[in-house]
C-alpha positions as protocol buffer text, in pm:
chain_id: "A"
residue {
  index: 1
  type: UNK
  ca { x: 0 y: 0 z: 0 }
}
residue {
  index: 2
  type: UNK
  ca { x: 103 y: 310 z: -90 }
}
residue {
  index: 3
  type: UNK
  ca { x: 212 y: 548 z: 172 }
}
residue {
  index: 4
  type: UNK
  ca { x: -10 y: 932 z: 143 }
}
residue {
  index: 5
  type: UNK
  ca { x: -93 y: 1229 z: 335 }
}
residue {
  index: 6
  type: UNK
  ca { x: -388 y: 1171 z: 513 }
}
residue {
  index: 7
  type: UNK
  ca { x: -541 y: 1498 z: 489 }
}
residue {
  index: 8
  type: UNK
  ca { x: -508 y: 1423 z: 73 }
}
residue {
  index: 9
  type: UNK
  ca { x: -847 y: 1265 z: 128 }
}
residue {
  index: 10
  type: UNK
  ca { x: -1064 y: 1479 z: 348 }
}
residue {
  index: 11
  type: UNK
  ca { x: -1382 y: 1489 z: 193 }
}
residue {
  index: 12
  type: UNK
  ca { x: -1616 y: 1816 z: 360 }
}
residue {
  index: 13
  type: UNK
  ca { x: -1962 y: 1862 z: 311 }
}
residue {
  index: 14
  type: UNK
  ca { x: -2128 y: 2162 z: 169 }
}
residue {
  index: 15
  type: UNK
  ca { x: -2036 y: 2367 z: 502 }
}
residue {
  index: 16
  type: UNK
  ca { x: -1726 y: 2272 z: 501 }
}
residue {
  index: 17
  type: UNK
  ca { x: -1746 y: 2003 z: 765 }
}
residue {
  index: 18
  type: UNK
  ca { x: -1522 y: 1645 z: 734 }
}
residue {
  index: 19
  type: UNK
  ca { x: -1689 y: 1368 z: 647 }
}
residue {
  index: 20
  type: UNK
  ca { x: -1635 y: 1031 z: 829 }
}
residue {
  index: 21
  type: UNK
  ca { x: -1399 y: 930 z: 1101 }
}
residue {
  index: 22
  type: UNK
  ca { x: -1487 y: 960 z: 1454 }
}
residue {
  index: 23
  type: UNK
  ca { x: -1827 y: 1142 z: 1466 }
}
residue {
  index: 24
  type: UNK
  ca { x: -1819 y: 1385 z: 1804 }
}
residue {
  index: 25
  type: UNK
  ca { x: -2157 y: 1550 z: 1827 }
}
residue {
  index: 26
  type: UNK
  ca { x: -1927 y: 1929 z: 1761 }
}
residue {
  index: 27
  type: UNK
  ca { x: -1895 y: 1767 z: 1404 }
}
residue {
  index: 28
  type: UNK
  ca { x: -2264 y: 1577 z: 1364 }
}
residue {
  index: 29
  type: UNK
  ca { x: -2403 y: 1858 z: 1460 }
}
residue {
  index: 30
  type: UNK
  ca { x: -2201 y: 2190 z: 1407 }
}
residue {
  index: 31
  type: UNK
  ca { x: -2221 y: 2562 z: 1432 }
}
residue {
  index: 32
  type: UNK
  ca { x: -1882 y: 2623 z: 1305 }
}
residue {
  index: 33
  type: UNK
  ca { x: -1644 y: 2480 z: 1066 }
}
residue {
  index: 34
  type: UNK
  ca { x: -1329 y: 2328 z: 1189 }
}
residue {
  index: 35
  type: UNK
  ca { x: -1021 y: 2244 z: 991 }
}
residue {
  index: 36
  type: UNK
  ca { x: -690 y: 2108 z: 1147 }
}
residue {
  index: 37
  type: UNK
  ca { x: -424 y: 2033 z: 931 }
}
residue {
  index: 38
  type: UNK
  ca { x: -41 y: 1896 z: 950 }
}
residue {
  index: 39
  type: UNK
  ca { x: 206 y: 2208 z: 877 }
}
residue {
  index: 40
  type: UNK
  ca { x: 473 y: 1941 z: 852 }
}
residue {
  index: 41
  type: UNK
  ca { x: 433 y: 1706 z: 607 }
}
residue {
  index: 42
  type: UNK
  ca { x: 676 y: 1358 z: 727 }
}
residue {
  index: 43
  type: UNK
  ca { x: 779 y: 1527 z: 993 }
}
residue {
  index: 44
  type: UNK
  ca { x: 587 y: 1461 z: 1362 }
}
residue {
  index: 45
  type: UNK
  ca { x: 237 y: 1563 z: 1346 }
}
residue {
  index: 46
  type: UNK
  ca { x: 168 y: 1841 z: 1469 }
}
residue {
  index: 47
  type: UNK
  ca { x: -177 y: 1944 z: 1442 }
}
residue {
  index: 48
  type: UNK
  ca { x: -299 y: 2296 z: 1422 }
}
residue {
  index: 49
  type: UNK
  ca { x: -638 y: 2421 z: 1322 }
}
residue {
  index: 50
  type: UNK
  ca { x: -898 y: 2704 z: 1276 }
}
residue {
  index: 51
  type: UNK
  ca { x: -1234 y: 2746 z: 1398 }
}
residue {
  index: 52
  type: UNK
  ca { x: -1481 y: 2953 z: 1179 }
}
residue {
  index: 53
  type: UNK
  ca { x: -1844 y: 3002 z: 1300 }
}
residue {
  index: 54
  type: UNK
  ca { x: -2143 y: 2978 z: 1080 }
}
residue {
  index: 55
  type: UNK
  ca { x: -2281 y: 3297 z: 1017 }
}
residue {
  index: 56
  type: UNK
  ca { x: -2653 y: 3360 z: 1151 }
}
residue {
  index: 57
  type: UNK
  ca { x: -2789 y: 3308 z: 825 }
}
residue {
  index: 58
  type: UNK
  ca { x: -2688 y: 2870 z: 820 }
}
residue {
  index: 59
  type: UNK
  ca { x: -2743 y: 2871 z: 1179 }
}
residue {
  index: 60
  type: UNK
  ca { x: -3081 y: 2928 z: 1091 }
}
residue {
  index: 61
  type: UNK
  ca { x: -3091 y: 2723 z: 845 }
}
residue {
  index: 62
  type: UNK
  ca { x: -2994 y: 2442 z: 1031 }
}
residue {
  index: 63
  type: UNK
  ca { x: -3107 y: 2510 z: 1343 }
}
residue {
  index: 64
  type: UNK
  ca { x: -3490 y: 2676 z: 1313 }
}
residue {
  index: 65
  type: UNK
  ca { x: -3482 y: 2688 z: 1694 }
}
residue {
  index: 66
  type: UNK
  ca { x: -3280 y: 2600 z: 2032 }
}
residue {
  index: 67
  type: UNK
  ca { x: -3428 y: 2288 z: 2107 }
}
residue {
  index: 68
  type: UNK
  ca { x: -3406 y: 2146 z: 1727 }
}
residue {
  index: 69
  type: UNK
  ca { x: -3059 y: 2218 z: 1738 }
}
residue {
  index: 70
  type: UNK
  ca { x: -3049 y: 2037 z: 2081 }
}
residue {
  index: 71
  type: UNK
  ca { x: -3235 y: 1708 z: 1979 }
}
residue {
  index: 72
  type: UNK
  ca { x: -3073 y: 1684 z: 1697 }
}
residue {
  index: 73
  type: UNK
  ca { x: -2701 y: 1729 z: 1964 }
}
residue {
  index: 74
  type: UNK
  ca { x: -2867 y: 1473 z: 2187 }
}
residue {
  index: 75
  type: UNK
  ca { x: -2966 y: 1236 z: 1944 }
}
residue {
  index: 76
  type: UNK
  ca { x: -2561 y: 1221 z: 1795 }
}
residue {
  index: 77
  type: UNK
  ca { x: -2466 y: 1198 z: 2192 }
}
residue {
  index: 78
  type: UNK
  ca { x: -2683 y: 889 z: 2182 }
}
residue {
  index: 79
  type: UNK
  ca { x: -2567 y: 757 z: 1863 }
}
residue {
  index: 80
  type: UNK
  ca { x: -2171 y: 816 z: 1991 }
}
residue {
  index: 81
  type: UNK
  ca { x: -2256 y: 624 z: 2289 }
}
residue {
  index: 82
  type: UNK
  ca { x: -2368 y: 366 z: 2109 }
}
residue {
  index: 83
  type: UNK
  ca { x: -2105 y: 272 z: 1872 }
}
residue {
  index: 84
  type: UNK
  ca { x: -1890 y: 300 z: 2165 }
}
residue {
  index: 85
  type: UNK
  ca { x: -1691 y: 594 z: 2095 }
}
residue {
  index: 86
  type: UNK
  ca { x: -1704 y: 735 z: 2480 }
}
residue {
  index: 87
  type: UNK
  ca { x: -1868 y: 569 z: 2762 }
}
residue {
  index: 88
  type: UNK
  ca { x: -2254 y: 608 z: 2929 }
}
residue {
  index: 89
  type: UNK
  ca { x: -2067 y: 786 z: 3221 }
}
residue {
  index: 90
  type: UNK
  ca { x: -1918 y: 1092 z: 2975 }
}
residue {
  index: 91
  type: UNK
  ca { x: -2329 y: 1108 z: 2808 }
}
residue {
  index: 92
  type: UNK
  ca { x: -2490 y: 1339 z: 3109 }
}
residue {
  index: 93
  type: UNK
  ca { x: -2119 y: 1580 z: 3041 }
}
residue {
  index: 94
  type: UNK
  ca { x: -2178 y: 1533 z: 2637 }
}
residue {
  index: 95
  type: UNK
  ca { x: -2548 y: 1701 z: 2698 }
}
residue {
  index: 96
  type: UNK
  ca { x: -2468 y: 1962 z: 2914 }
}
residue {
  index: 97
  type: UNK
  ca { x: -2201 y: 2029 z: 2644 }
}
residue {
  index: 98
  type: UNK
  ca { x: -2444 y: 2102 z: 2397 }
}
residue {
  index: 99
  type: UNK
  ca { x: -2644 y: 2342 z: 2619 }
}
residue {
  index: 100
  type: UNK
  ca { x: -2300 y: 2512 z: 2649 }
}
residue {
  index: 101
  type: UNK
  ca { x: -2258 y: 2545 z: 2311 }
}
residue {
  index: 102
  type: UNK
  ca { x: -2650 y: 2636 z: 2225 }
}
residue {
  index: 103
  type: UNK
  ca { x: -2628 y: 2922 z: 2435 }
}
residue {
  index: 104
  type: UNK
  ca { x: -2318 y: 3118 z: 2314 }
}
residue {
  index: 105
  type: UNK
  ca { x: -2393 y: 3055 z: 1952 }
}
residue {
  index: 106
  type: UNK
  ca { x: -2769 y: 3031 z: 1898 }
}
């Protein structure tokens, strides 16, 4: 197999989100757009990234209201805990997580 840089293949979605990998709920269900990327290529990986909020305008679009934005956060906390990407115990911090994040950006 051929050795590549793994960010060769990061596919985004129309907001500019990456698709697949490790689904946290900040990415299933987003109000910003955030991009990491190696500024080293071969060397050690070291990781640095931006964070770009969604203007009002796809917030809305999104999100018509606070609580659809926060069934649709609880709903990927549920599916996370599911596939076993964190444990039950880290669900009740996940939620309050989202309510964090609902009310400095909605």
């Amino acid at each position: 197999m051929e050795a590549r840089d793994p960010h060769d293949a990061i596919v985004r979605d129309e907001h500019g989100v990456a698709l697949g990998g490790v689904r946290l709920p900040e990415v299933e269900v987003p109000v910003a757009v955030q991009v990491g990327s190696n500024t080293r290529p071969g060397e050690a990986r070291n990781l640095l990234g931006e964070r770009t909020p969604f203007d009002d305008a796809t917030l809305a679009g999104l999100y018509p209201d606070t609580d659809a934005y926060l069934r649709e956060w609880d709903a990927a906390v549920d599916r996370i805990v599911a596939a076993r990407g964190v444990l039950d115990d880290d669900a009740d911090a996940l939620r309050e997580r989202g309510r964090e994040i609902a009310g400095q950006s909605l």
